[in-house]
C-alpha positions in Angstrom: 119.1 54.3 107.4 121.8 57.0 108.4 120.8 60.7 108.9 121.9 63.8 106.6 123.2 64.8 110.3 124.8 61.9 111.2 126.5 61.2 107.9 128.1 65.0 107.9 129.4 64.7 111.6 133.3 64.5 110.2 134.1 66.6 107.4 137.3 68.0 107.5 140.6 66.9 106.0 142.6 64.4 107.9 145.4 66.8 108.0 143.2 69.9 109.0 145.2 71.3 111.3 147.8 72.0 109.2 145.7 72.8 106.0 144.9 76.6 105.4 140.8 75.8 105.5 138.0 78.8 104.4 134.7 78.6 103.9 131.4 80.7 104.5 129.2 80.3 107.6 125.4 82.3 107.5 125.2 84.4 110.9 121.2 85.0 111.8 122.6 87.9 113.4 123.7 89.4 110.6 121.2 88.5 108.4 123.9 87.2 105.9 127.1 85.3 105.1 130.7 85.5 106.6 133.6 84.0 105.4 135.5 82.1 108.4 139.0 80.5 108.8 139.0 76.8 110.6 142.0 77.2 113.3 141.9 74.2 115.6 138.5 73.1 115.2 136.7 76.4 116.0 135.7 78.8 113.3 136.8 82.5 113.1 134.7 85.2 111.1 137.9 87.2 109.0 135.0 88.9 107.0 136.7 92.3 108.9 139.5 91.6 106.3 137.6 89.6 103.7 134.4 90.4 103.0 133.8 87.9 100.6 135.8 84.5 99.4 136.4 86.4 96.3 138.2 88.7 98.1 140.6 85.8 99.6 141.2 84.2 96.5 141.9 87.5 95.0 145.5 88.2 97.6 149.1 87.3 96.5 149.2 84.9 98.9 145.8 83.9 100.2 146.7 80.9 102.4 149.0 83.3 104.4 146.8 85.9 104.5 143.8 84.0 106.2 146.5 82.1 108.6 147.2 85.8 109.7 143.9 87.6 109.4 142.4 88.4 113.1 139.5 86.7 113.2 136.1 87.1 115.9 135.6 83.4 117.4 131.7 81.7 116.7 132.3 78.9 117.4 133.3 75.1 116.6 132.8 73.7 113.5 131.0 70.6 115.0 128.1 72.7 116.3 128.1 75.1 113.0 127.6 71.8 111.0 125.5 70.1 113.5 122.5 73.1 112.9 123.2 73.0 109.1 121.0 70.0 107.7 117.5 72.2 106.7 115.4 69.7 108.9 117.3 69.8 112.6 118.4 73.6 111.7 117.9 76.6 114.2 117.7 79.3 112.3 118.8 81.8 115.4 122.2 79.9 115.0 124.8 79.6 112.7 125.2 77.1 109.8 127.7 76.1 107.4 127.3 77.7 103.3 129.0 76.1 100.3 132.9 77.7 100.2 132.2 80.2 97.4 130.5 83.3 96.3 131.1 85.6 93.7 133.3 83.4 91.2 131.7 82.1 88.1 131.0 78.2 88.5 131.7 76.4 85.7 132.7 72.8 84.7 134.8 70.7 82.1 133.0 67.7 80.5 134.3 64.3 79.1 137.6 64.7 81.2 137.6 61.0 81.6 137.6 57.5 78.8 134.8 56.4 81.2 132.2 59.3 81.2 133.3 60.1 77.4 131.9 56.7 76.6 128.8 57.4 78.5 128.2 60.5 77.1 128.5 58.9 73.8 126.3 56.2 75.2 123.9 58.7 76.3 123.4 60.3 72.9 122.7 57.4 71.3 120.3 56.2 73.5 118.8 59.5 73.4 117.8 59.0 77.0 116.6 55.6 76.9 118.4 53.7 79.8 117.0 50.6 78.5 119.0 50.5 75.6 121.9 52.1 77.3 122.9 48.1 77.7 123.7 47.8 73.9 124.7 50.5 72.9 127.6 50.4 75.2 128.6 47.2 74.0 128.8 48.3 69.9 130.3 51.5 71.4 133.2 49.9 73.1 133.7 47.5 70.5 134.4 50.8 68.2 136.0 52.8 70.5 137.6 50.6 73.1 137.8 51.4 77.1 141.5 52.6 77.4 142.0 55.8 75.9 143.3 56.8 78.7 146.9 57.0 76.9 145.7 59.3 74.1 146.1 63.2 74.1 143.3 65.2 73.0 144.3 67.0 70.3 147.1 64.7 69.1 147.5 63.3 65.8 146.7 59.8 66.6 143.5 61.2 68.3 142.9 63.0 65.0 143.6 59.4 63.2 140.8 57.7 65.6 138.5 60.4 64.9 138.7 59.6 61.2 138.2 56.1 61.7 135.0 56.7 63.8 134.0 59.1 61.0 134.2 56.6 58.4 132.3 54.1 60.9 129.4 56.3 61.6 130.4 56.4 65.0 131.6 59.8 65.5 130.0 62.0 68.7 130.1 65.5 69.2 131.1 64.2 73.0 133.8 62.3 71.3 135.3 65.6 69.6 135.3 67.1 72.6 136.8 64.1 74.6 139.6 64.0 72.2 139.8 66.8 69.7 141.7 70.0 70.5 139.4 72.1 72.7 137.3 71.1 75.9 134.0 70.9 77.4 133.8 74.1 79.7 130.3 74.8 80.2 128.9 76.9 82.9 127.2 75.0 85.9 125.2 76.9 87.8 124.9 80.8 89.0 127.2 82.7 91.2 125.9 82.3 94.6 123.6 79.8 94.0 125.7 76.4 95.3 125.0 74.2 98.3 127.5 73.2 100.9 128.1 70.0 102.6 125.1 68.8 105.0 122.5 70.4 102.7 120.2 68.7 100.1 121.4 68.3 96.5 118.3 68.6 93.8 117.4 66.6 91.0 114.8 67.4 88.6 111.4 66.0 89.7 111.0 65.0 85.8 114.1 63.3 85.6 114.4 59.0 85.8 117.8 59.1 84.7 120.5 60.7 87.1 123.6 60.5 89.1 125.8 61.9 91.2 128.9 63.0 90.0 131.9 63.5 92.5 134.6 65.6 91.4 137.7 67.8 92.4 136.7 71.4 92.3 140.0 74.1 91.1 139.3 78.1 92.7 140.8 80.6 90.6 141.5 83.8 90.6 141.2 86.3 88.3 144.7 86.6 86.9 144.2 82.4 86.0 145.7 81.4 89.0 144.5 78.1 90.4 144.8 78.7 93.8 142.7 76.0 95.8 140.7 73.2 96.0 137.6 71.6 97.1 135.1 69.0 96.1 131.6 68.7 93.9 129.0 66.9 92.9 128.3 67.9 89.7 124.5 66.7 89.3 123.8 65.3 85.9 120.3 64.3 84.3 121.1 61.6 82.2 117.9 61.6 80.0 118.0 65.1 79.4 120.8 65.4 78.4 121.1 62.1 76.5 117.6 63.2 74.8 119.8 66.8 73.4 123.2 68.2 74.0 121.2 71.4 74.2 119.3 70.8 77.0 122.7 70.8 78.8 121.3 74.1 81.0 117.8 71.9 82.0 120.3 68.6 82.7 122.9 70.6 84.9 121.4 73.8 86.1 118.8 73.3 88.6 117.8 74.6 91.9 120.4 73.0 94.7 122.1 71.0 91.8 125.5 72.2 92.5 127.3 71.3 95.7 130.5 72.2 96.7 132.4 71.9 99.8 133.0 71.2 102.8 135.5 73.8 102.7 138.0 75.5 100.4 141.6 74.6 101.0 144.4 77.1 100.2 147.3 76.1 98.3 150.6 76.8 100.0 153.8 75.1 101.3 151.8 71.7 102.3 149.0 71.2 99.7 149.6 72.2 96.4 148.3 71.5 92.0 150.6 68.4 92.4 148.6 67.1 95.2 145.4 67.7 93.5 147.0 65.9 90.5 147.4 63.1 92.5 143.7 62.6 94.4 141.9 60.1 94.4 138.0 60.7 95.1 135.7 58.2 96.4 131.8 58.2 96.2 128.8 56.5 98.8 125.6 56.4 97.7 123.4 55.1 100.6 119.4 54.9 99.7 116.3 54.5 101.9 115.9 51.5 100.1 118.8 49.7 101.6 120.7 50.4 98.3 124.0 51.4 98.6 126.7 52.4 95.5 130.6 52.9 95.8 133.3 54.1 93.5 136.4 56.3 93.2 137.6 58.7 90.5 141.3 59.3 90.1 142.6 62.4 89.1 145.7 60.4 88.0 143.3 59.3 84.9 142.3 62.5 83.6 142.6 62.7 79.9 143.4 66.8 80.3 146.0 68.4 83.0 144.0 70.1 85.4 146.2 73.1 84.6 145.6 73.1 81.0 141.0 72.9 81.7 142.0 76.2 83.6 144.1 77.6 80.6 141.6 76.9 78.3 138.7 78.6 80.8 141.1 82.0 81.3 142.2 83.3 78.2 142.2 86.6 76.4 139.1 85.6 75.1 137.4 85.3 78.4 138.1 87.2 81.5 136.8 86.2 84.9 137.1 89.6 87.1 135.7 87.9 90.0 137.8 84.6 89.2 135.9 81.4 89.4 135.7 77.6 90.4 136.3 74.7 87.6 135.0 71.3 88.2 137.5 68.9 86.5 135.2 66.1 85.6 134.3 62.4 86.7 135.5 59.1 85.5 132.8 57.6 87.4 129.5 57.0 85.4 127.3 54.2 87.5 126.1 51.3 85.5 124.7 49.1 88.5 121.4 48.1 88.0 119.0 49.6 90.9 115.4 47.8 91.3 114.6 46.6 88.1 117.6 44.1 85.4 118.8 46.4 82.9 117.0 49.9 84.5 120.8 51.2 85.8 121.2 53.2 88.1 119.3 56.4 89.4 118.6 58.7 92.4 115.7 58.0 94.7 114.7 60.5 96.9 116.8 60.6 99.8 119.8 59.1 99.1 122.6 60.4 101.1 125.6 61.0 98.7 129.2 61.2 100.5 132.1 62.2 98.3 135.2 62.6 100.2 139.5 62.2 100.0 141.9 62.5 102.8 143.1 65.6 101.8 140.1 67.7 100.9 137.3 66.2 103.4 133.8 65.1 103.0 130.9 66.6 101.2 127.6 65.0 102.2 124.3 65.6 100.5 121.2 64.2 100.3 118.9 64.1 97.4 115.7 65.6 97.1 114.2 66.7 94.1 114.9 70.4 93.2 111.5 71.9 94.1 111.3 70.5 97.3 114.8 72.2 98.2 115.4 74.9 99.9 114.7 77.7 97.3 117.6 79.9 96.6 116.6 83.6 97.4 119.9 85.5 98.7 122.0 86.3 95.3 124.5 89.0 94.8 122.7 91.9 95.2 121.1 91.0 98.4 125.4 90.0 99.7 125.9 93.4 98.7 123.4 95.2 101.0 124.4 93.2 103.4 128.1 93.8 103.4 127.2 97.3 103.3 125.0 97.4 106.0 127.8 95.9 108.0 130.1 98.3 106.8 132.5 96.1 105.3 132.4 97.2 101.6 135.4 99.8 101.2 136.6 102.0 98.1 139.6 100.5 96.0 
């Protein structure tokens, strides 16, 4: 069975040395966070010029301002991430934090014919994975798999809905999967994400779960999407499938959110068009000897990844800090693990690598959320920090 450490060895992009790469490293030293550019391998702390990753993302142009930010050398990344996993850590030495801070984290739901189906799946199993089997059957036969050609909001969506109505079929994941407005739900608490080589938690009540790899937009505060990274977007399928309202207890738990390895900069080499274009593949490898693949395909997303951001920024809703958008998952694991029929679901330990060429690896493993690392340093303890420091300034 492979190590949290040994799985995280090589995260970067394949291109990293021409990618404009930031991310957050905590400094013992300091007692707190930094934000640190990758420039050939080695990481530079550019908190002197950007205190927080907020503050990057908040620049005209932030991949050209971190390319020319001075930066004071800690070290390479190799040894950063080496001390990160919690169980081989040195807590005199540095060690790698998920790429975000301030921004609001939130998600879009049912972005994908696959895990709209589930959802739908999921509500009318109301938890049960054993009936999950059946269901998915008479749900398909109603619904179909390829809606992948149908734009929410359209007429001929509002023409299916009606048919579904008059079936009894109708969902309220369906209306959201292919009626006008989308899922945008919050994930988890500013501050409160894990990076890559760091344990991901599931509820210790849950027998229903999965990991959910994803592409992960930053944006800043105007609505500009101005980055990338990835996430697992940790879902409890029983709670969730028992109540829609339980949505907060399903995706909001200790260490549940992880993001990472590190936030790539849009600029003349990586762009929204490239994002539109990833494809992101998922490794689940268990104690057990279990092991899981899959890929999600941005290219199949049901809603542009432009228009998810639209409908998070609006008039309506302002982000003054900006925030980060996970654009959903078209992959929902069916496999059966253990038991015919059971599906599939986390075991304690699982090591969970989501990765693409252009964005890196994000490694995890699984552990349920009590037993994670609690999370104690929020905003207000960043801000005495940063003061401390003296790297809060007026305007």
């Amino acid at each position: 069975m492979i190590t949290l450490g040994e799985a995280a060895k090589d995260v970067l992009p394949v291109d990293a040395a021409e990618a404009a790469l930031a991310g957050r490293v905590w400094r013992p030293e300091l007692g707190g966070p930094s934000v640190v550019a990758v420039r050939g391998g080695e990481l530079h702390d550019v908190s002197a010029s950007f205190p927080t990753i907020r503050d990057l993302c908040e620049v005209e142009e932030p991949a050209a301002a971190l390319n020319a930010a001075k930066g004071e050398p800690i070290g390479p990344i190799a040894e950063v991430l080496a001390n990160t996993p919690p169980e081989r850590r040195n807590r005199e030495k540095p060690w790698l934090l998920a790429p975000l801070d301030l921004q609001a984290i939130k998600a879009a739901g049912v972005t994908f014919v696959v895990s709209l189906l589930e959802r739908v799946i999921e509500e009318r199993a109301h938890g049960d994975f054993a009936a999950a089997g059946k269901i998915r059957a008479e749900v398909t036969r109603l619904v179909g798999d390829d809606l992948a050609r149908l734009r929410p909001g359209s007429a001929e969506a509002a023409a299916l809905k009606e048919v579904l109505l008059r079936e009894g079929a109708w969902s309220q994941y369906l209306e959201v999967g292919i009626g006008p407005d989308a899922e945008i739900f919050t994930k988890a608490q500013p501050m409160s994400a894990v990076g890559t080589a760091m344990e991901a938690g599931v509820h210790p009540k849950s027998s229903w779960n999965n990991p959910e790899p994803e592409v992960v937009l930053a944006i800043a505060s105007t609505g500009r999407i101005i980055g990338a990274m990835l996430g697992n977007d940790v879902n409890l399928r029983d709670f969730e499938g028992r109540s829609a309202l339980l949505l907060s207890k399903a995706k909001d738990n200790n260490a549940s959110c992880a993001i990472g390895p590190l936030l790539r900069l849009f600029d003349a080499g990586f762009g929204l068009d490239d994002v539109r274009r990833i494809s992101v593949s998922l490794e689940v490898e268990g104690r057990d000897g279990f092991r899981l693949e899959g890929t999600s395909s941005i290219e199949r997303i049901s809603r542009d990844p432009a228009d998810l951001a639209a409908q998070l920024f609006s008039r309506e809703h302002q982000y003054p800090d900006g925030a980060v958008l996970f654009l959903g998952t078209m992959f929902a694991p069916t496999a059966d693990r253990g038991a015919a029929g059971k599906g599939f679901t986390h075991a304690v330990g699982d090591i969970v690598t989501i990765a693409t060429p252009k964005l890196g690896r994000l490694v995890n493993r699984i552990a349920t959320a009590d037993a994670c690392e609690p999370w104690t340093f929020g905003t207000a303890a960043l801000m005495r920090n940063l003061a401390r420091r003296g790297l809060l300034a007026a305007g």
